[in-house]
C-alpha positions in Angstrom: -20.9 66.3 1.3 -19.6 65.3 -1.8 -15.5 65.1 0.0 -17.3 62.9 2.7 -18.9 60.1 0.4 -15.4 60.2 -1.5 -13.5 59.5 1.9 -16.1 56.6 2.4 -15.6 55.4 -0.9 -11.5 55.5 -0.1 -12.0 54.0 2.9 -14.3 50.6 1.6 -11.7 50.2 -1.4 -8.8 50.2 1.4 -10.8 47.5 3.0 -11.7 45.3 0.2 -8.4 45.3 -0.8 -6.9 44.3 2.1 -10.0 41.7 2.6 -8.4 40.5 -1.1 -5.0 40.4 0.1 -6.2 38.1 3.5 -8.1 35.6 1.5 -5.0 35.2 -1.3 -2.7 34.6 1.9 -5.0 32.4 3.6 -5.1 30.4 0.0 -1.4 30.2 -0.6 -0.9 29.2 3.2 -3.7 26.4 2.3 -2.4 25.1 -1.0 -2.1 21.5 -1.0 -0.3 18.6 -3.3 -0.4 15.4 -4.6 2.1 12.5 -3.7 2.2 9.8 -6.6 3.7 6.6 -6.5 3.1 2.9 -7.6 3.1 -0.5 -6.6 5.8 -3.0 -8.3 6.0 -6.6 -9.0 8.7 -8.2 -6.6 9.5 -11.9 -5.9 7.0 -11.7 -3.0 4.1 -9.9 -5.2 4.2 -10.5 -8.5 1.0 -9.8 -9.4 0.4 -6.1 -8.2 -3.5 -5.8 -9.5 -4.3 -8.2 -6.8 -4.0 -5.2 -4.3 -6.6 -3.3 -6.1 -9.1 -4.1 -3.9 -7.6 -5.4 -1.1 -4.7 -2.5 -0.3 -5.2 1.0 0.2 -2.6 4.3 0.4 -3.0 5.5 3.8 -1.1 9.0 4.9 -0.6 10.1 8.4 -2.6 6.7 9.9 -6.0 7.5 8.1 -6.0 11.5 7.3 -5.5 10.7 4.0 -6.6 7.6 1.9 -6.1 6.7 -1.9 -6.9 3.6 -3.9 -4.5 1.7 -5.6 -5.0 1.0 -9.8 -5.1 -2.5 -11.1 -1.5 -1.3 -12.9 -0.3 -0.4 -9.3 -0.2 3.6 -9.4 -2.2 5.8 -6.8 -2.1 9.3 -6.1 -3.0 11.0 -2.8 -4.7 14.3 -2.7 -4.4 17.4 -0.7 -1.0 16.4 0.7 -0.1 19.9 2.6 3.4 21.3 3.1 5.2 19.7 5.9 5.9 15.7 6.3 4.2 12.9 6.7 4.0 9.3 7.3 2.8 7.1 3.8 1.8 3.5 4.4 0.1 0.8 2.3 -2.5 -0.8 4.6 -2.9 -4.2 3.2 -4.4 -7.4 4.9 -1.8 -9.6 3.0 1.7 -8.1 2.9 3.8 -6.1 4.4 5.2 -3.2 2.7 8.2 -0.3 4.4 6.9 2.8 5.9 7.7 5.8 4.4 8.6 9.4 5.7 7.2 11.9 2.9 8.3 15.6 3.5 7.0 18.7 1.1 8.9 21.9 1.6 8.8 24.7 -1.2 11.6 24.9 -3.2 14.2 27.8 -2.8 15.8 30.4 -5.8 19.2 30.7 -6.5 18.9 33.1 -3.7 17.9 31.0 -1.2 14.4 32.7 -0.8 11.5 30.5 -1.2 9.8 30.5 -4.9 6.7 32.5 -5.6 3.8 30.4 -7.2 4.1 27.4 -4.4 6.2 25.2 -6.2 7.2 22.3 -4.3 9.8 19.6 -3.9 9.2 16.6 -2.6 11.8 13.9 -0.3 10.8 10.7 0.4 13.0 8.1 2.6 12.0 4.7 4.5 11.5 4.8 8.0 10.5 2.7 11.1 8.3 3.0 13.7 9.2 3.9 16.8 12.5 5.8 15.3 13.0 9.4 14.7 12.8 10.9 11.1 16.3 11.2 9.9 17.3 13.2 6.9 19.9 11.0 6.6 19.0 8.3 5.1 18.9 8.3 1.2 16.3 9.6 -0.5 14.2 7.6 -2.6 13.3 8.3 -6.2 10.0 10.1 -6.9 7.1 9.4 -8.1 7.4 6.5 -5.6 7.9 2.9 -6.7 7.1 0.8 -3.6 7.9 -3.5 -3.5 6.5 -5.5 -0.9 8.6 -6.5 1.8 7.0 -9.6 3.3 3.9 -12.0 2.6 1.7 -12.1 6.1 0.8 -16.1 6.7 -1.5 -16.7 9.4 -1.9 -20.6 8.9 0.6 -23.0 9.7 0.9 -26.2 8.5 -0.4 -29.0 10.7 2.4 -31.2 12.3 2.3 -35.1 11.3 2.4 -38.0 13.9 5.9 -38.1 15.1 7.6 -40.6 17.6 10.1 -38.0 19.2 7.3 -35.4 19.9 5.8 -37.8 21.3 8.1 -38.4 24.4 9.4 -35.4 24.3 6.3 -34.2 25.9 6.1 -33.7 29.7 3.3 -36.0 30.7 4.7 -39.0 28.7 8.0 -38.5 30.3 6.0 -39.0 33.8 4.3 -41.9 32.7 7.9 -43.3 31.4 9.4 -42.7 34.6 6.3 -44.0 36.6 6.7 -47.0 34.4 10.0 -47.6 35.4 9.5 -47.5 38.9 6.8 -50.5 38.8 8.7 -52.2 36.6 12.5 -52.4 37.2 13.1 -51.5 40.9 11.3 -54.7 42.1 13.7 -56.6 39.7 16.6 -54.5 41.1 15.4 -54.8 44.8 15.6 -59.1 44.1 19.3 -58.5 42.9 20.7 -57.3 46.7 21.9 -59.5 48.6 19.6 -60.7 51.7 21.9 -59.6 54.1 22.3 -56.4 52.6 18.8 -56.0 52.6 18.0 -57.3 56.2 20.3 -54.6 57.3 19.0 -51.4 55.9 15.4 -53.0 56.8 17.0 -52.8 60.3 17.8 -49.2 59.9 14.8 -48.2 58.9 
């Protein structure tokens, strides 16, 4: 009785500790990171604390989201390993898109280091292009300048003479004019006998 309820006893430890050694891999496999960066001043933007309510970190087209400080520096959380795409969603400029990947770094033997340290490579990218790890890698923690200011008003066009005839209709009415005008004058120029005989032909 007593060699049964040790076997048992055997038995549940064997279990818990491999229930243990699950839940620490299912933890490492789910460790996540954080990808900082800021915002800086630029011809186009000079004043970055204007996007701090108008811009917003957006990773992987909405999976991840961050605000940006008044100073310019934001930090997304629960990045996982892998790579993704970081842009700054912003209403009034345009800012470069870029390809963030997190691998774990190696040892001097090449194996993968215990404890889930991570490196992380960041490089600009377009859409529509595939990830290259060819192009340079940027520095980290990110420093981010915005590329172009969006302008959705244009300014309204004064009276001008030129756009004036240069437009279709007017050019009609020019020619119509024309007509009425100087083939009567050119019609009186012929000479009557020139113009009795193509009367006649007709």
């Amino acid at each position: 009785m007593l060699g049964c309820g040790l076997l048992i006893l055997q038995s549940l430890s064997t279990f818990d500790s491999s229930l243990l050694l699950l839940v620490a891999v299912v933890l490492a496999t789910d460790k996540t990171y954080r990808v900082r960066g800021s915002i800086v001043a630029s011809d186009i933007l000079s004043d970055v604390s204007q996007l701090a309510t108008r811009a917003q970190v957006v990773l992987n087209g909405g999976e991840r989201r961050a605000f940006i400080q008044k100073d310019g520096t934001f930090a997304v959380d629960n990045v996982k390993l892998g790579d993704s795409l970081l842009e700054i969603a912003s209403s009034d400029y345009a800012f470069p898109k870029i390809h963030v990947r997190i691998s774990l770094k190696e040892a001097a033997d090449g194996k993968e280091e215990d404890g889930g340290r991570a490196s992380i490579a960041a490089r600009y990218v377009q859409l529509g292009s595939e990830w290259s790890t060819d192009a340079p890698v940027l520095a980290y923690p990110l420093r981010i300048s915005a590329s172009d200011k969006y302008d959705f008003f244009t300014e309204r066009q004064g009276f001008s003479i030129i756009t004036m005839f240069s437009n279709p209709y007017m050019m009609m009415v020019g020619a119509s004019l024309l007509a009425v005008f100087i083939l009567p004058k050119l019609q009186a120029n012929i000479d009557p006998e020139a113009l009795k005989e193509l009367q006649d032909n007709k």
